[in-house]
PDB file of N, CA, C and O in Angstrom:
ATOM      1  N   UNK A   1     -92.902  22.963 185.783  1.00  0.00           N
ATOM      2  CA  UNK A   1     -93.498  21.993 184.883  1.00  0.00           C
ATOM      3  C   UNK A   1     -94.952  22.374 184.636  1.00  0.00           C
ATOM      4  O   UNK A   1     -95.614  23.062 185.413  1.00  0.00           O
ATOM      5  N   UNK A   2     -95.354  21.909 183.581  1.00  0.00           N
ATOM      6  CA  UNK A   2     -96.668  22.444 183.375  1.00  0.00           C
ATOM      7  C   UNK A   2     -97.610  21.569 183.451  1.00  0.00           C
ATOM      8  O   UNK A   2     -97.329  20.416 183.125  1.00  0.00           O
ATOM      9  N   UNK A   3     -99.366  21.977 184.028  1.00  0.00           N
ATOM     10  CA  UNK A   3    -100.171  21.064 184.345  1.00  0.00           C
ATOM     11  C   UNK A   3    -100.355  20.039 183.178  1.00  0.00           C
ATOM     12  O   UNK A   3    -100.452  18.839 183.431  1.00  0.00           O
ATOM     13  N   UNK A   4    -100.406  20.561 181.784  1.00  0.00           N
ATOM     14  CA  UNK A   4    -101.172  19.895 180.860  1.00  0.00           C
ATOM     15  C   UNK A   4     -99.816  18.819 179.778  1.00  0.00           C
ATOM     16  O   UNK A   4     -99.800  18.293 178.665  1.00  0.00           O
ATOM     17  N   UNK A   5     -99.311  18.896 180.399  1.00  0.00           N
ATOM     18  CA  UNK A   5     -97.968  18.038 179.756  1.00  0.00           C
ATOM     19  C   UNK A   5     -97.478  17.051 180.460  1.00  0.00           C
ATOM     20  O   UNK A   5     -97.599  17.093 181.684  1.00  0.00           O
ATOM     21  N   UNK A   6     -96.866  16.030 179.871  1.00  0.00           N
ATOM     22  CA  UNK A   6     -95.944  15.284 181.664  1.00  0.00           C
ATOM     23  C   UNK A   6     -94.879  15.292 180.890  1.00  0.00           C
ATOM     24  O   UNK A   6     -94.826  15.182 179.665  1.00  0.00           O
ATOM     25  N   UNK A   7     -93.824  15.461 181.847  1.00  0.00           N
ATOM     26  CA  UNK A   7     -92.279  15.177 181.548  1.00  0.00           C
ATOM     27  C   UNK A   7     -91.866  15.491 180.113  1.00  0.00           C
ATOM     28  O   UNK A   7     -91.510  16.463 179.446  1.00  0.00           O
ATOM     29  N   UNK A   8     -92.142  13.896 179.937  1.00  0.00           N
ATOM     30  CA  UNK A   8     -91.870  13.565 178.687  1.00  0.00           C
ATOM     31  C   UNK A   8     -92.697  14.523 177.351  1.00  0.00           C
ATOM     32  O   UNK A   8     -91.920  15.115 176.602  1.00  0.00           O
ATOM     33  N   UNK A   9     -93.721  14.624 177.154  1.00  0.00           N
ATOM     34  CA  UNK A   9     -94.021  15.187 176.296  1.00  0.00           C
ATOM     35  C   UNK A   9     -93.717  17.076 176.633  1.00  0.00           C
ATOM     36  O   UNK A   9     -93.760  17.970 175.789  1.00  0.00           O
ATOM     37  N   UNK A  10     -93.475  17.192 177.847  1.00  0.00           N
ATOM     38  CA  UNK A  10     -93.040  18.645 177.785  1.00  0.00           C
ATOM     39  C   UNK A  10     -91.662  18.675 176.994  1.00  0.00           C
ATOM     40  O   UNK A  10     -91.580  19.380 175.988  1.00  0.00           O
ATOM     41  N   UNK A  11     -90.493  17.865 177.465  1.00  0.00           N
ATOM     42  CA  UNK A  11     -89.235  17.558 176.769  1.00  0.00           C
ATOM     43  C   UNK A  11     -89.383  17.581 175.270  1.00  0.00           C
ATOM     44  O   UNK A  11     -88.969  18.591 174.701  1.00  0.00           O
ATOM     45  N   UNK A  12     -89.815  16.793 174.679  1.00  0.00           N
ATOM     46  CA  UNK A  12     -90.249  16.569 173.274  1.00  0.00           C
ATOM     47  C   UNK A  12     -90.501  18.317 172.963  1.00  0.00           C
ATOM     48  O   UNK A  12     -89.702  19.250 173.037  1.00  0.00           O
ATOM     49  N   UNK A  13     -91.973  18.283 172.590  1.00  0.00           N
ATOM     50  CA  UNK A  13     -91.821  19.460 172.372  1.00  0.00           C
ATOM     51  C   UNK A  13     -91.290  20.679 172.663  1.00  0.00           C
ATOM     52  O   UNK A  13     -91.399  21.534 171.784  1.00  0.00           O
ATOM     53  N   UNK A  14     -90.675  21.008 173.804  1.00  0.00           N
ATOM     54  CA  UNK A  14     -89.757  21.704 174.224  1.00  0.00           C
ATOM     55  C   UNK A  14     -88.851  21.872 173.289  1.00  0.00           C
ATOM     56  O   UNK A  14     -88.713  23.021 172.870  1.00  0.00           O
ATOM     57  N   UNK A  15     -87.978  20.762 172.703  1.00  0.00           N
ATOM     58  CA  UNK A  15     -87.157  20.363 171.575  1.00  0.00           C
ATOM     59  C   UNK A  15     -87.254  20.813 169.946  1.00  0.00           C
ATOM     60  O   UNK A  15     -86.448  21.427 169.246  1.00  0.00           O
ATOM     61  N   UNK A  16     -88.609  20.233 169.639  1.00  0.00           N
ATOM     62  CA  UNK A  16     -89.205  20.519 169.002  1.00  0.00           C
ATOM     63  C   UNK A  16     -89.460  21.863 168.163  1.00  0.00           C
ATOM     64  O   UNK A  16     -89.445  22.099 166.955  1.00  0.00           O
ATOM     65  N   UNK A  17     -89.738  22.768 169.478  1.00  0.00           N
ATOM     66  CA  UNK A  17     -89.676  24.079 169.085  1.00  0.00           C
ATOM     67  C   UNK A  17     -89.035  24.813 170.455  1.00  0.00           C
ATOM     68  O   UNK A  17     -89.471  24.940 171.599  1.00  0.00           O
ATOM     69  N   UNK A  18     -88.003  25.164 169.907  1.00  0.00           N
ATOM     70  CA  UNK A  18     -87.389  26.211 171.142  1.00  0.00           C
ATOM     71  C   UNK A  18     -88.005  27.164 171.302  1.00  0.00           C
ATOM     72  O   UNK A  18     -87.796  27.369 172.497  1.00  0.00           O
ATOM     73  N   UNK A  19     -88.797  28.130 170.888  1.00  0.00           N
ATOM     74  CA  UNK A  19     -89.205  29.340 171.421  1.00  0.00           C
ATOM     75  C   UNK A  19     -91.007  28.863 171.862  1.00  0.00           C
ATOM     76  O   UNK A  19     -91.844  29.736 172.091  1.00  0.00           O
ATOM     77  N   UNK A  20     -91.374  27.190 171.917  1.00  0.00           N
ATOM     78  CA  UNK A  20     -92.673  27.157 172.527  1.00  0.00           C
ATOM     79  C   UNK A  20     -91.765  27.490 174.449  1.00  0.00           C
ATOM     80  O   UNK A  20     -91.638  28.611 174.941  1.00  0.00           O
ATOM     81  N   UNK A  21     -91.501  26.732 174.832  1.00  0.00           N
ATOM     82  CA  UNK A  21     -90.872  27.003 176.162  1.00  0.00           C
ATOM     83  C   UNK A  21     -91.058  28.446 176.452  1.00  0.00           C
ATOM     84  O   UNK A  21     -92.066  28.940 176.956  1.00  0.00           O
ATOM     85  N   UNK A  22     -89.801  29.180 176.021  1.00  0.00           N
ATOM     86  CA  UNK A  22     -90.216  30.483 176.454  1.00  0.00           C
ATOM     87  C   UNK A  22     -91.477  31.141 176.029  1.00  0.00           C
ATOM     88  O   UNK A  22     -91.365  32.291 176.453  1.00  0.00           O
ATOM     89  N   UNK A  23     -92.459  31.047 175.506  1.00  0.00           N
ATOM     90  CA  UNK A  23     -93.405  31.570 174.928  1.00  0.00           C
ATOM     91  C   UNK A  23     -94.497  30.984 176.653  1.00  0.00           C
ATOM     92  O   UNK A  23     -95.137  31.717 177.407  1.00  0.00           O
ATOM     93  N   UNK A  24     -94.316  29.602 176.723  1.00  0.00           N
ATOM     94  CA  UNK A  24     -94.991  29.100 178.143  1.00  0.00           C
ATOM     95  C   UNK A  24     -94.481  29.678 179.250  1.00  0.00           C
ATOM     96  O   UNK A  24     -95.275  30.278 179.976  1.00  0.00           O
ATOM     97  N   UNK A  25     -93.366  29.639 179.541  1.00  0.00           N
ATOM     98  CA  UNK A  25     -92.647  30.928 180.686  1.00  0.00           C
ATOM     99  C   UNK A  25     -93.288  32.269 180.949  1.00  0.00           C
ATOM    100  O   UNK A  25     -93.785  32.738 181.973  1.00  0.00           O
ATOM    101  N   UNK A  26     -93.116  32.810 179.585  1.00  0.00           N
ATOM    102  CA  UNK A  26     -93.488  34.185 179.696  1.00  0.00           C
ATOM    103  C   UNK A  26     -95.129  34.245 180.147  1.00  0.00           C
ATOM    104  O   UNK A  26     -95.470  35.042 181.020  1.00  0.00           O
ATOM    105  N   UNK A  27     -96.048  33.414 179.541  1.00  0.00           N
ATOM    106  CA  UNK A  27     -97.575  33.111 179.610  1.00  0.00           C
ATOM    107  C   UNK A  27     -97.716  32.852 181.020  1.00  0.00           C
ATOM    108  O   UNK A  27     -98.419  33.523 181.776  1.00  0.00           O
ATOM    109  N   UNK A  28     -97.056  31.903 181.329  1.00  0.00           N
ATOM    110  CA  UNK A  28     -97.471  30.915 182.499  1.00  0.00           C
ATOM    111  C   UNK A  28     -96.459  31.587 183.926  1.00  0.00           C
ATOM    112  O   UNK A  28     -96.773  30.989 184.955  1.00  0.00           O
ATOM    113  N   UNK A  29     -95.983  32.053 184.031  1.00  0.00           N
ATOM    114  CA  UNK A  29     -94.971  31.951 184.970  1.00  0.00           C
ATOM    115  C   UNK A  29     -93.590  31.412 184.707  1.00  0.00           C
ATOM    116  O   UNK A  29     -93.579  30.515 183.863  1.00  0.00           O
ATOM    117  N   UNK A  30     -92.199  31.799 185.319  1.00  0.00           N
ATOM    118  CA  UNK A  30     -91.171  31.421 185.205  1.00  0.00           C
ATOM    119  C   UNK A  30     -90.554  30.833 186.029  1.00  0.00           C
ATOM    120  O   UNK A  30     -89.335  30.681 185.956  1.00  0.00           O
ATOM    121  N   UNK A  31     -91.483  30.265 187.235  1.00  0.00           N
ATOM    122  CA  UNK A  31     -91.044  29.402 188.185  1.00  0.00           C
ATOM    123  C   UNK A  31     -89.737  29.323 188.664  1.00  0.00           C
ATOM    124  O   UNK A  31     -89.146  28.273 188.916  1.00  0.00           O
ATOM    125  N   UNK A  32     -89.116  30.917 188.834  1.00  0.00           N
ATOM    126  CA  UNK A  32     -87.949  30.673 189.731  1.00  0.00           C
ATOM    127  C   UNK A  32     -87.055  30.983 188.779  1.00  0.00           C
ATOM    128  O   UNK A  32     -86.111  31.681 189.149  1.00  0.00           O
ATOM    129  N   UNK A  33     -87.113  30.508 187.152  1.00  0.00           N
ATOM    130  CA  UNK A  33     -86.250  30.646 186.178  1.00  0.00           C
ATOM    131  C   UNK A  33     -86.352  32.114 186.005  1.00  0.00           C
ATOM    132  O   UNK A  33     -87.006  33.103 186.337  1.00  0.00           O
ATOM    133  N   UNK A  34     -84.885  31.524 184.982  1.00  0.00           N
ATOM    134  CA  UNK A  34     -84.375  33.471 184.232  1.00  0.00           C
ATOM    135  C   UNK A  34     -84.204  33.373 183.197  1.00  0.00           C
ATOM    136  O   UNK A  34     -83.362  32.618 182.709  1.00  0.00           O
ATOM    137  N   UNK A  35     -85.065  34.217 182.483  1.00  0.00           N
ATOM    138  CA  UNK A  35     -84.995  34.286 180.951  1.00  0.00           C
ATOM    139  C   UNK A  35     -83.297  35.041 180.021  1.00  0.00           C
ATOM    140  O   UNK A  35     -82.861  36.193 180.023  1.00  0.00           O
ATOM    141  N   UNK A  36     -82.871  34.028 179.484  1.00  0.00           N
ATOM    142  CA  UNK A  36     -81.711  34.430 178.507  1.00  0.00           C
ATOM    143  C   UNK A  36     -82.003  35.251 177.748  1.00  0.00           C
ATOM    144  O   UNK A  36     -82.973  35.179 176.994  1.00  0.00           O
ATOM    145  N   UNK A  37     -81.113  36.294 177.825  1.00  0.00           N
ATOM    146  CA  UNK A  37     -81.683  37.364 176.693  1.00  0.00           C
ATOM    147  C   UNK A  37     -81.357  37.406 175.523  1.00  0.00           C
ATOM    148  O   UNK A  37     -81.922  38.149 174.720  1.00  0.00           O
ATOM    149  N   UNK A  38     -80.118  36.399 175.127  1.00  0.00           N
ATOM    150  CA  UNK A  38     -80.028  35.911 172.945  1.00  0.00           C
ATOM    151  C   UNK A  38     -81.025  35.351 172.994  1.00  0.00           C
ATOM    152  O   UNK A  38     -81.871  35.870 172.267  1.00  0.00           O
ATOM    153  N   UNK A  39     -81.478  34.181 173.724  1.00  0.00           N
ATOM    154  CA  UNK A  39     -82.709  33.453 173.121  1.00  0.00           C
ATOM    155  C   UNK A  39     -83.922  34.533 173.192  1.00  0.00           C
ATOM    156  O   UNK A  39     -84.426  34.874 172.122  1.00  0.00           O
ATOM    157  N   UNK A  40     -84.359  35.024 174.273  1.00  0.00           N
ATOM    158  CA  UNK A  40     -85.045  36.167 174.106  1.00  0.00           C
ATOM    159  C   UNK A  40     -85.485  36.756 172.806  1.00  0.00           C
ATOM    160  O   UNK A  40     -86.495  36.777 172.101  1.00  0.00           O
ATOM    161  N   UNK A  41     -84.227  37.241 172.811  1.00  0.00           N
ATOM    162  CA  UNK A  41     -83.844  38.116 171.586  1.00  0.00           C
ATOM    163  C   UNK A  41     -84.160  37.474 169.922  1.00  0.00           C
ATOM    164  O   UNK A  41     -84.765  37.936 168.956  1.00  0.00           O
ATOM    165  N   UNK A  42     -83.534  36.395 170.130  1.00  0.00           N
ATOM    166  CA  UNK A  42     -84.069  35.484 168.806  1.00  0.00           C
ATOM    167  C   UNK A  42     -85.475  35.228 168.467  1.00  0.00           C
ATOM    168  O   UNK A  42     -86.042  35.282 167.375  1.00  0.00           O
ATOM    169  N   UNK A  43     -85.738  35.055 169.169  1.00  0.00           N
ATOM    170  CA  UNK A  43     -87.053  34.828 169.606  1.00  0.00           C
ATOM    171  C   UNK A  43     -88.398  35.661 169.619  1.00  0.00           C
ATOM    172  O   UNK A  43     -89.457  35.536 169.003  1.00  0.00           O
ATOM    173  N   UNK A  44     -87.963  36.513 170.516  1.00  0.00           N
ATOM    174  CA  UNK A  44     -89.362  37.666 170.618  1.00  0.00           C
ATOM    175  C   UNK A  44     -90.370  38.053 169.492  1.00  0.00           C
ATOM    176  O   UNK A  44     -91.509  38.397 169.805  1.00  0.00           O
ATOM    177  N   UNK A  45     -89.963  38.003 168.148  1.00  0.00           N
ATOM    178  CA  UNK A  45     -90.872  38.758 167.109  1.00  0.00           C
ATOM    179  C   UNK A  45     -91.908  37.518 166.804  1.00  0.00           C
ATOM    180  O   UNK A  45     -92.896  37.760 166.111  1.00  0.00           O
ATOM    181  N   UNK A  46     -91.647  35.913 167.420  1.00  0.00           N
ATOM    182  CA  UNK A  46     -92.573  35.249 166.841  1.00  0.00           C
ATOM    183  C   UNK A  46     -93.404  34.889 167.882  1.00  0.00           C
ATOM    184  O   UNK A  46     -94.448  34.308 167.587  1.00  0.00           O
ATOM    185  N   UNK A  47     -93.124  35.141 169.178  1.00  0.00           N
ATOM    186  CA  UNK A  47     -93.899  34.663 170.409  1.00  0.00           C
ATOM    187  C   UNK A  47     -95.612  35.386 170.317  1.00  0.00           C
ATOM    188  O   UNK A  47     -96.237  36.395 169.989  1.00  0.00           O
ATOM    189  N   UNK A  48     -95.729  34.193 170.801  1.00  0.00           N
ATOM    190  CA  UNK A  48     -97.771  34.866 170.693  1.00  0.00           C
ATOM    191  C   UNK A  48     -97.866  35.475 172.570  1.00  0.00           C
ATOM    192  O   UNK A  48     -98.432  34.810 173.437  1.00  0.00           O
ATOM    193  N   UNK A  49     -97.408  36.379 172.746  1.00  0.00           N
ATOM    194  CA  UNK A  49     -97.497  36.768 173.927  1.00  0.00           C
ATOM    195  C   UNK A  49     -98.746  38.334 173.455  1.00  0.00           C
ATOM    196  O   UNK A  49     -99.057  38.818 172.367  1.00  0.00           O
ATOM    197  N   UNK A  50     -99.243  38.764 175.260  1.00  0.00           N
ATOM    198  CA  UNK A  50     -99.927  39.712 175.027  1.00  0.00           C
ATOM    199  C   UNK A  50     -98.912  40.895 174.654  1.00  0.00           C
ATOM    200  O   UNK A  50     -97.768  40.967 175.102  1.00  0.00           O
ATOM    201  N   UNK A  51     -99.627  42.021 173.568  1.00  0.00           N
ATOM    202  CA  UNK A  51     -98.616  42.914 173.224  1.00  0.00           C
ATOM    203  C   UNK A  51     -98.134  44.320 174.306  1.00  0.00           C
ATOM    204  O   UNK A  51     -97.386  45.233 173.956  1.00  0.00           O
ATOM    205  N   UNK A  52     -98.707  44.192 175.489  1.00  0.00           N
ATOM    206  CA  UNK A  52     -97.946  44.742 176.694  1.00  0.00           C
ATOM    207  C   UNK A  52     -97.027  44.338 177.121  1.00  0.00           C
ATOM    208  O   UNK A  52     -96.160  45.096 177.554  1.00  0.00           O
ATOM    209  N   UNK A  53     -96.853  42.531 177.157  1.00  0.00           N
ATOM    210  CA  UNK A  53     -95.644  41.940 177.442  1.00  0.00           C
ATOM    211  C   UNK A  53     -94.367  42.279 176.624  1.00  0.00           C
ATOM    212  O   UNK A  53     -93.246  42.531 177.066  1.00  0.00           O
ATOM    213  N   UNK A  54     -94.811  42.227 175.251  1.00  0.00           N
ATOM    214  CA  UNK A  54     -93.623  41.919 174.339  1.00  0.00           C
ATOM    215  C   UNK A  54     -93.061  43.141 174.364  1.00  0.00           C
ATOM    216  O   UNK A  54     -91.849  43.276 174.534  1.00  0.00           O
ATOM    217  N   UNK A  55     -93.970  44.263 174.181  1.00  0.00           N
ATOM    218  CA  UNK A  55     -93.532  46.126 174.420  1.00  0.00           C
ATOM    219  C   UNK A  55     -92.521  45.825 175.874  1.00  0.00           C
ATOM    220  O   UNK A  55     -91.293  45.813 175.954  1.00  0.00           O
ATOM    221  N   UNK A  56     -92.949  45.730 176.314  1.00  0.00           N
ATOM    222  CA  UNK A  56     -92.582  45.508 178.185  1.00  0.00           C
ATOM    223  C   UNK A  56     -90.710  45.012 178.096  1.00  0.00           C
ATOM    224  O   UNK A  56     -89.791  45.777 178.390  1.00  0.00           O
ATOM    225  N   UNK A  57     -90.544  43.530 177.608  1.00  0.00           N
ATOM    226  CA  UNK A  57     -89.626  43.029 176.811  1.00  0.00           C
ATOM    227  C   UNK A  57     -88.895  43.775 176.108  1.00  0.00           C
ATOM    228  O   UNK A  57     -87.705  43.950 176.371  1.00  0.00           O
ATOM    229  N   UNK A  58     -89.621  44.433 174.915  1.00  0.00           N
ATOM    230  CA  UNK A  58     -88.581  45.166 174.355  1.00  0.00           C
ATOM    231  C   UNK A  58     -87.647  46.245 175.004  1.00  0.00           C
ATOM    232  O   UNK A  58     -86.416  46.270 174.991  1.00  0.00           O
ATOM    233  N   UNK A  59     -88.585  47.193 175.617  1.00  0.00           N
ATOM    234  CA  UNK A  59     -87.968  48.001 176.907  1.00  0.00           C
ATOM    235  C   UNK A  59     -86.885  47.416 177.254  1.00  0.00           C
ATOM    236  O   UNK A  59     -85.841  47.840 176.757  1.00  0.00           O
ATOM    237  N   UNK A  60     -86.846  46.542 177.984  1.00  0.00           N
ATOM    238  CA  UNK A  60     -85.554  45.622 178.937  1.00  0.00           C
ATOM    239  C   UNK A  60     -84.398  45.680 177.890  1.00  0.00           C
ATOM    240  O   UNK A  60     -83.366  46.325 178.082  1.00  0.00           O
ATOM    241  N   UNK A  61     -84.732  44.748 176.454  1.00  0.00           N
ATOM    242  CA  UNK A  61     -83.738  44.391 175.599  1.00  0.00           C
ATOM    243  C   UNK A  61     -83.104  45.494 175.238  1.00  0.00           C
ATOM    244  O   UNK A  61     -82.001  45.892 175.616  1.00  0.00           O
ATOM    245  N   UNK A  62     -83.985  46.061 174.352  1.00  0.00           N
ATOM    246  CA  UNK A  62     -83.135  47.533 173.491  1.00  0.00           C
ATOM    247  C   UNK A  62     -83.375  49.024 174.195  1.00  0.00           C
ATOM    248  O   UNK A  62     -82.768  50.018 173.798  1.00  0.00           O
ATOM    249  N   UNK A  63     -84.381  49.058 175.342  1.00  0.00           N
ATOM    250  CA  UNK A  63     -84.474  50.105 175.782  1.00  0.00           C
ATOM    251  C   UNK A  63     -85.231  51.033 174.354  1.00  0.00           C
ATOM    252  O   UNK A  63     -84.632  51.873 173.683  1.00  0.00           O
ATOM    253  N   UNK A  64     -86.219  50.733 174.220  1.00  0.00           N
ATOM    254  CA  UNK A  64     -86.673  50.368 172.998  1.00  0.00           C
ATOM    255  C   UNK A  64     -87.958  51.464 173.362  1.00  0.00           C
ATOM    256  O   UNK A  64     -88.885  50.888 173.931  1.00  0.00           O
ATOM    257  N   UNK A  65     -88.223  53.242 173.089  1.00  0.00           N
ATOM    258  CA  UNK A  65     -89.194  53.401 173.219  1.00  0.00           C
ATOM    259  C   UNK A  65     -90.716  52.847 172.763  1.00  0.00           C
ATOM    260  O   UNK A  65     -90.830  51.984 171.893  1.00  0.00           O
ATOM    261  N   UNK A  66     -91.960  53.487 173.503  1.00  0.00           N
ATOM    262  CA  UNK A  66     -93.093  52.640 172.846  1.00  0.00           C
ATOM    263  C   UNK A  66     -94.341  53.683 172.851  1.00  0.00           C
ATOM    264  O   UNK A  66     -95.432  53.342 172.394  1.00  0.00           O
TER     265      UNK A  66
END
């Protein structure tokens, strides 16, 4: 869970936008969780992550030189 949210408003927006969540995972820590790799995958080209991560990511997904 994250410091700056409670519950409820993490839920909401969570909802809201599916790829804010993983975008906070990847930023923040994954607390134990495991990232799905369709959503991943759906996902990745709009996440504001640093671009070592997302390179990093791609590796895993497509094996994706860089």
């Amino acid at each position: 869970m994250a410091w700056d949210y409670t519950p409820k408003e993490y839920e909401k927006q969570a909802q809201a936008e599916p790829w804010w969540d993983l975008e906070r995972a990847i930023n923040y820590g994954l607390e134990g969780k495991k990232l799905d790799p369709k959503i991943l995958q759906k996902y990745l080209p709009e996440l504001r992550i640093p671009a070592e991560r997302k390179v990093f990511l791609e590796l895993l997904l497509w094996n994706k030189p860089f």
